[in-house]
N, C-alpha and C positions, 0 to 999 in steps of 0.2 A: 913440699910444693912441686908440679910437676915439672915447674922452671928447671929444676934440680936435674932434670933426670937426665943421663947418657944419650936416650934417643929422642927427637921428635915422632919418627912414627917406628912401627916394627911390621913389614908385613910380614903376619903369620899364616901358612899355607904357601911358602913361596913355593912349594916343587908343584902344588899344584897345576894345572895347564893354564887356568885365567891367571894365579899366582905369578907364574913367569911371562905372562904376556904384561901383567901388570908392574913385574922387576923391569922389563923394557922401555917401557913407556916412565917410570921413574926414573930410569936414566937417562933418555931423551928429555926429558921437562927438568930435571935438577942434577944430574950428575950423578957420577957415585961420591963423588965428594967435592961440598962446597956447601950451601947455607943452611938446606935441610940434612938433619943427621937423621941416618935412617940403616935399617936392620933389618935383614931377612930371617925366617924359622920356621922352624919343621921340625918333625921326629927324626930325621935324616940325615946324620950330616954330610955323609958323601955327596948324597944327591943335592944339599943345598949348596956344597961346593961344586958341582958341574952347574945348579943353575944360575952361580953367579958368575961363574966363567961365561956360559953361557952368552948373559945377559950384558957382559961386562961391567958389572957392577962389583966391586970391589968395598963390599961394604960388612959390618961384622956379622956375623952366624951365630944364632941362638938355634939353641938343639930344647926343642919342649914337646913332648909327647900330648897331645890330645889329652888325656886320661892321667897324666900326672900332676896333682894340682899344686905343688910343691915348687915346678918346674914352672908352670903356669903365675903363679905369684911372684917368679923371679922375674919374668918376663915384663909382667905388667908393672912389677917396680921400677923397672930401666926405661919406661917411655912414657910419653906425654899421650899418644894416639895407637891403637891396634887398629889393623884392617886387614880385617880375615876373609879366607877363603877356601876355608876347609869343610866344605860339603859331604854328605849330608849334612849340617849344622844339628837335627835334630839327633843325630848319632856322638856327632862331636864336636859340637859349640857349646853346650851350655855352660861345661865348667867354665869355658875361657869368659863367656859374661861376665858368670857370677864373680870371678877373680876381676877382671875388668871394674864391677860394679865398688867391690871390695877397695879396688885401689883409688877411685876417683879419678880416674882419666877416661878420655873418648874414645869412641869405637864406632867403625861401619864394617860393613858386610853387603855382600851380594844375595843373602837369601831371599826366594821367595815361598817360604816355609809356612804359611800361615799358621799353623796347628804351632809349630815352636816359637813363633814372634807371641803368641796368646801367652804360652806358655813361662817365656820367660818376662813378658810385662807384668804377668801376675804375680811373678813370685818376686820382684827385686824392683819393680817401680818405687816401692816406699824408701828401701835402701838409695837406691840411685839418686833420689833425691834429697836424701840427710848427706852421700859422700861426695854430690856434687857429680859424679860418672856421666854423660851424655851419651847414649847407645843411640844410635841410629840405622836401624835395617834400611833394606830393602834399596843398595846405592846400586846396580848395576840395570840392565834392560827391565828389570822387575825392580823398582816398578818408577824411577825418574824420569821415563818423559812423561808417565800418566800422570804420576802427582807435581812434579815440577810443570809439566802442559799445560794440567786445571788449575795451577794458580797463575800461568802469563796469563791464559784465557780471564780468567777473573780482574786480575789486575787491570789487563785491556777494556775488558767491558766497566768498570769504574771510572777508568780513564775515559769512555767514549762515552756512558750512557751516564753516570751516576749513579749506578745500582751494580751489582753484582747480578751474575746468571742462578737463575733458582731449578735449573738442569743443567745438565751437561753430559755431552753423547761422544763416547773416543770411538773410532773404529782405525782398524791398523790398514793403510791405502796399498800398501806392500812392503815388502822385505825383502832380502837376500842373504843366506849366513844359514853355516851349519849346525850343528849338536854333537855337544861334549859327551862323553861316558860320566860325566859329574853331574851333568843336568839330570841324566836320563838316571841315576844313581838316585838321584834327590828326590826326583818322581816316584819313581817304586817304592821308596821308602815309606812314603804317602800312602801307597795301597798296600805295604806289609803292615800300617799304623791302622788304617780304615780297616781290614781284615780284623785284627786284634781286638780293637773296639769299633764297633760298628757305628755306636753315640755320635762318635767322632764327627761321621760326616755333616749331621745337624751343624756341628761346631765350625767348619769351616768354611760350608756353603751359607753362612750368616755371613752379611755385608756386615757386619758391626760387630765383627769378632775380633777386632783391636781397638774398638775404641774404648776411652774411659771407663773404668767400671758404670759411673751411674749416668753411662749415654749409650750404651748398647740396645737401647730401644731407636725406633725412628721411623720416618715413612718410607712407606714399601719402595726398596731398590727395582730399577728395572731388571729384568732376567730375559737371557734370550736361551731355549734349548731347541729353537727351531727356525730353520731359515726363514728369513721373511725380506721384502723389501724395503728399504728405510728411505725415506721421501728426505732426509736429512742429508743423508749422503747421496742421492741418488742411483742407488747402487742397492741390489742387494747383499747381506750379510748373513754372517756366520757365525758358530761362536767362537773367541777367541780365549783359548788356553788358558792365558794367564788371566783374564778378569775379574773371578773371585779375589787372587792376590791383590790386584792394582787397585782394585775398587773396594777394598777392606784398607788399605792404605789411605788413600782419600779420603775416605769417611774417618778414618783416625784424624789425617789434616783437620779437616773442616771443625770435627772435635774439640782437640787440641790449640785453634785457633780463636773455639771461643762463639763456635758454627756464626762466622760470620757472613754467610751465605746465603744464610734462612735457614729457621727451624726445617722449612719442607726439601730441601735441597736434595737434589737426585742424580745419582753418578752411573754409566752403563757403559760396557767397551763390547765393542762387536768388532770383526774384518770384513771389510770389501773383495765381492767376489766379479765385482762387476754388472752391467743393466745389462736386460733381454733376457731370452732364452739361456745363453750363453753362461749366464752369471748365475741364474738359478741354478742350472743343473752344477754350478761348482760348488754352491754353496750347499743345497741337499749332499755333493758326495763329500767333501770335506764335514761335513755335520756327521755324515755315516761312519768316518774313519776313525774321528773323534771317537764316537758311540763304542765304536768295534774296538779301538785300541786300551780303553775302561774297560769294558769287559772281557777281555782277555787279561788282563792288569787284575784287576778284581779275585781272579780264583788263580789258587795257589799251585797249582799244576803247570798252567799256563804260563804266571806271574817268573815260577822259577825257569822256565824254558827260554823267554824272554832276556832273563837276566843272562843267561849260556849265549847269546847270539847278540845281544848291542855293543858298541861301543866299551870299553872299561875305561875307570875314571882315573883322568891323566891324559884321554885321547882328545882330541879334535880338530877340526878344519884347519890347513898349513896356515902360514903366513900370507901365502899369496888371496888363498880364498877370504880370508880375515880382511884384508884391503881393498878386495873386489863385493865387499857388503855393503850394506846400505839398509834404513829405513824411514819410511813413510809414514805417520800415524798424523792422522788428521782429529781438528776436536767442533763440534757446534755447541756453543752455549743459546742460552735464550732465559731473558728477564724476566722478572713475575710480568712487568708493562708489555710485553711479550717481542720487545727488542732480539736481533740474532747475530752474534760473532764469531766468527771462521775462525779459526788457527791451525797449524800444525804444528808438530815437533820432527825433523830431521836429522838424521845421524847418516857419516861419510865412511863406517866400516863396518861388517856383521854386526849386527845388534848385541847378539849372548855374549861376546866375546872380546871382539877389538875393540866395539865400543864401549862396552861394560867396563875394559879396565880403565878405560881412561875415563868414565864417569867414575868408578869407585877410588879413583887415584886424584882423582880432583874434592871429591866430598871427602878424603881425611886430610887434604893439606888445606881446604878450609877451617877443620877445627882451631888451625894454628895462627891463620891472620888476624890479625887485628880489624875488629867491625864486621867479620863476616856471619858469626850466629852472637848472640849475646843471652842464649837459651841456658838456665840451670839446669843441676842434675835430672835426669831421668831417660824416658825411653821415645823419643822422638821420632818425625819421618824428616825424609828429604826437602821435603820443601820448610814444612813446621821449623824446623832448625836452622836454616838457610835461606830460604827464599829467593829474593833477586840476586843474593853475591852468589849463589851456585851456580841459576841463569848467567849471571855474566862470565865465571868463571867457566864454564861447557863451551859457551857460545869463544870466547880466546882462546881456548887450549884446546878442548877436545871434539870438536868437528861435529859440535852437537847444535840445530840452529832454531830459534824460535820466533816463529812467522807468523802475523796476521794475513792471511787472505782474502 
């Protein structure tokens, strides 16, 4: 039973860079010792003894190499919870699932992997569900305030209209926050996978690349690959990055839930470049950068020249900048009766980062409350699993706020 075990959680990837932002923020919200028993690991042990000097956290060191699954089983035998952070995931997560899946305990993660979230729902949903395991991706800026967002929006509009919204439109109003050498690691890997197989990209520009097997069909998702004006926001947009991810997420949700939405239900994220002149020409040059920074990504000359001159993974934005982040993402629903509800989601530190650890540091000490999912085994989203105890939990502890406007 996992009552049994040494630790309630283990973060694994502590040396990483959100790793140790996320030792921090574990030791401001619990201590290093006191109610949650909790454990750092790595392939490293030096280093995970500097990060817990670091971090002050004084908590025990598990030494488990990525690739050792021996080391890996031992690990997931001694906790109740894993929350990883060892990116690429698609290079070196999968064993730790499968061992995760093996053992029957819960897990989150920060990836927004698409191609490996498919991947590993397909090969161990069956299992996850006979050993009881609950996996849940995608806990960090990718993708909780999109799919956590679209279900307050929903819940709201139930609450105000009696129907649920049968669209729903996120566009991101702003931000501020840098990029890790892990992000940008995580990215490339994408196009050394796309390169490899080409099939590929069919696979993950599908909005229903995580949902159910026999719900990967559905009506046409919005797409935007060109700027245009949105009379919803006022403003025109752009496309936004992550969307394929957030929006292959959501349609899991709504899946997952039992598409309590409507069969027709339609999910789409764009950014805000602003109205007029002004806004346009941001929105065409950011769409061109987009363009231009894929293909140079795309061919393998370029892709490895790229890799010589970013970031390396381990790096990113100090402390200070971490604290001076901030983001904006606003959402409009609208009912089949053709009713409209405003919302936003807000975060009070860079998004990829300060705020990510503290949303991924909040969705594994919910596995452990009492009443907070009551979800069986298998491979779950953030909301699907959680729902309003995550909402309330972001909104008390992690400077994360969710507003009707």
């Amino acid at each position: 039973m996992t009552e049994q075990r040494d630790f309630d959680v283990v973060v694994y990837g502590a040396t990483s860079f959100v790793g140790q932002i996320l030792c921090r923020y574990l030791v401001r919200r619990h201590g290093a010792v006191g109610k949650l028993r909790w454990a750092i690991a790595g392939r490293d042990a030096d280093k995970l003894d500097e990060v817990g000097r670091a971090a002050g956290a004084d908590v025990p060191r598990l030494v488990a190499d990525a690739a050792d699954r021996d080391a890996l089983d031992a690990l997931t035998a001694s906790t109740r919870v894993v929350v990883s952070t060892v990116g690429p995931y698609a290079l070196y997560g999968s064993q730790l699932v499968e061992s995760v899946v093996e053992a029957g305990i819960d897990y989150c993660d920060l990836t927004g992997e698409v191609q490996w979230m498919r991947r590993m729902i397909d090969a161990h949903q069956t299992r996850a569900e006979e050993t009881g395991a609950r996996v849940v991706h995608a806990c960090g800026f990718d993708s909780i305030p999109s799919d956590l967002g679209t279900w307050f929006t929903q819940q709201r509009a139930l609450e105000e209209f009696g129907e649920p919204c049968a669209e729903i439109r996120m566009s991101v109003a702003g931000s501020k926050g840098g990029v890790s050498g892990g992000t940008l690691a995580s990215g490339m890997n994408m196009f050394e996978e796309l390169a490899a197989d080409p099939e590929l990209r069919d696979t993950i520009s599908d909005p229903y690349v995580l949902a159910p097997t026999d719900l990967r069909t559905g009506p046409p998702q919005p797409g935007i690959g060109r700027p245009t004006r949105d009379s919803r926001f006022e403003s025109w947009v752009a496309p936004f990055v992550m969307a394929p991810t957030n929006s292959a997420v959501v349609l899991r949700t709504h899946a997952l839930l039992g598409q309590p939405w409507g069969r027709d239900f339609t999910y789409g994220e764009t950014m805000m470049t602003g109205d007029g002149p002004t806004g346009a020409v941001k929105a065409y040059a950011m769409t061109a950068g987009l363009a231009a920074f894929a293909g140079v990504a795309s061919l393998g000359p370029t892709r490895r020249l790229l890799g010589k001159v970013m970031p390396k993974p381990g790096s990113g934005p100090d402390t200070r900048a971490q604290q001076a982040g901030w983001f904006d993402i606003r959402f409009v629903g609208r009912t089949a009766s053709g009713k409209t509800i405003r919302t936003k989601v807000t975060g009070d530190q860079d998004p990829g980062y300060g705020s990510t650890a503290k949303m991924l540091g909040e969705s594994a000490v919910a596995f452990l409350d009492h009443g907070q999912t009551d979800v069986g085994g298998g491979f779950w989203t953030p909301a699907s699993a959680f729902g309003d105890a995550l909402v309330e939990r972001l909104e008390a502890h992690a400077g994360v706020r969710f507003d009707v406007v």
